[in-house]
Phi, psi and omega in degrees: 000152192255338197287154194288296197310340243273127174260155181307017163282156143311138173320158191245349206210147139271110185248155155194134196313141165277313202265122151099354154222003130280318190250130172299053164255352178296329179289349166246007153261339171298294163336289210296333157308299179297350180279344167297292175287328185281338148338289166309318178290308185308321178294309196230012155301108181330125212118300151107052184183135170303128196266147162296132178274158182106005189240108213295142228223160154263126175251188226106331180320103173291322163278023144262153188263196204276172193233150154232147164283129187108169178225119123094040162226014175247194185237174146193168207255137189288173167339273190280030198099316157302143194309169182208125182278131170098337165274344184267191177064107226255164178280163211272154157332309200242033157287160143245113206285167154258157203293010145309343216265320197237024190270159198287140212297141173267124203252007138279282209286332162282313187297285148011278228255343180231346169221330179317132175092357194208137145004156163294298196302297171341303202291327190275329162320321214275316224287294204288350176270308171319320160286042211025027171277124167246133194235156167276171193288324230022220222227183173306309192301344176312130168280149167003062207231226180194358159261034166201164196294301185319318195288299164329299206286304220271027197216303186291347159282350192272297185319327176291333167304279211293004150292321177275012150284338151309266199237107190304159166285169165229172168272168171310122204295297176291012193261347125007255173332299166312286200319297182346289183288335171253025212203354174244358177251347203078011168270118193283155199225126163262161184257159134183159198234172113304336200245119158318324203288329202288345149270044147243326171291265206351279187334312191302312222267346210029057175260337181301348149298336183256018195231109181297333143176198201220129150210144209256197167304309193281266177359287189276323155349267169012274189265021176049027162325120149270148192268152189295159020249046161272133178311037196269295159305018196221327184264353149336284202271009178273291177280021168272311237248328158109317181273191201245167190288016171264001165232056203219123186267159164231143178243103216217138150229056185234173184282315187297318191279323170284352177257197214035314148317283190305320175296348187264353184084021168348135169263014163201146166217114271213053184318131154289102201224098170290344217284122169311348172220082091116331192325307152306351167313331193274339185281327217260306179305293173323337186253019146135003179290136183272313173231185172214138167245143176294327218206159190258308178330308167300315169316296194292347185272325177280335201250320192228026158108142186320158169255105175249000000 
């Protein structure tokens, strides 16, 4: 257990991650991110096309933007103006980056490790400062481009809008089934996102009768939440839901979302690992999971007792 306070009982309360572990959406946010970044890359890598890493780069490029080397000692100013650590200070002239800066968003093992889980604005920030490109923040309002972290975030909403115009989401066959059941023990159960979207899919998916209550994008917008993996939303919905997190599980399958957890002081944090053989588990322990499960059934049977 991770909370100091945390008791050998079961959790009285339930928080749980929406994308990727109640609603099948992490794979079309992952898609609308590569449609995003590789986009940006093809646009502004020397060459005008995403690169193989390992392929010596020319530098110089006036249209791209600058790249540094190293992660994380100058600041440019965050979503609201504020410093943001880790994006500014360009590589010196007479650096040559090598061409990993443009090899193209991994929409696993990148997804994974820079956005599951965090904001848009986050998500695009963390993927590009890892790649030491550095952008000014612009403002929300930028449309779709590449020349600001927004304008990046805002090109990965419009593709996720035209996937879900495609094909609506569905939820995961067990999460029902899970919410169901712990909602027949009396255990109140909270949602939460990072995404504006998640309380209109809950609603769409009909899970939101099975929910004590939700909080999104627009929520932490609102109330000036930071997005994980600061704990900021998960101890929100922690205090909706009424005991305190030490006696309270979070159920997470982003890396970002069990460190968070593990940081709020949880009395249980839970992995979800969906991947068919299993792969994200080790990551999931290591960022702060107290146990990791394939299925929320499998979760609700360990934690609160056989299922008949």
């Amino acid at each position: 257990m991770s909370g100091a306070s945390a008791s050998p009982a079961p959790p009285r309360a339930v928080v749980f991650d929406t994308d990727g572990v109640l609603l099948d959406s992490a794979v079309v946010h992952a898609a609308a991110w590569k449609t995003a970044f590789d986009a940006f890359l093809a646009e502004t890598a020397p060459g005008g096309t995403p690169q193989a890493p390992g392929t010596p780069q020319a530098p110089g490029t006036p249209e791209a933007p600058e790249v540094r080397e190293g992660h994380g000692a100058a600041e440019a100013p965050g979503p609201s103006g504020a410093p943001s650590p880790g994006l500014a200070g360009s590589v010196p002239p007479s650096t040559s980056p090598t061409s990993d800066a443009w090899a193209p968003f991994d929409a696993d093992a990148d997804y994974r490790r820079y956005v599951d889980g965090k904001s848009r604005f986050d998500g695009a920030e963390a993927f590009l400062t890892a790649r030491g490109i550095r952008l000014p923040a612009g403002r929300p309002d930028d449309p779709p481009g590449h020349d600001t972290i927004w304008a990046v975030a805002a090109r990965k909403e419009a593709a996720f809008q035209d996937a879900l115009a495609a094909a609506p989401l569905a939820a995961f066959t067990d999460a029902a089934e899970a919410l169901a059941h712990l909602l027949a023990l009396r255990i109140p159960c909270a949602a939460v996102s990072a995404s504006r979207h998640a309380r209109a899919l809950l609603r769409a998916t009909g899970l939101t009768p099975l929910l004590a209550t939700i909080v999104d994008g627009e929520d932490a917008a609102r109330l000036g939440l930071a997005g994980k993996p600061d704990p900021a939303l998960f101890l929100h919905a922690a205090g909706l839901l009424g005991p305190g997190p030490g006696d309270t599980a979070v159920v997470e399958d982003a890396l970002a979302g069990v460190q968070a957890g593990h940081r709020g002081g949880f009395g249980l944090v839970a992995g979800v690992d969906r991947t068919p053989d299993g792969h994200g588990a080790a990551a999931l322990r290591a960022g702060g999971a107290d146990l990791v499960v394939p299925d929320l059934m499998t979760l609700v049977g360990q934690v609160w007792g056989e299922i008949v």
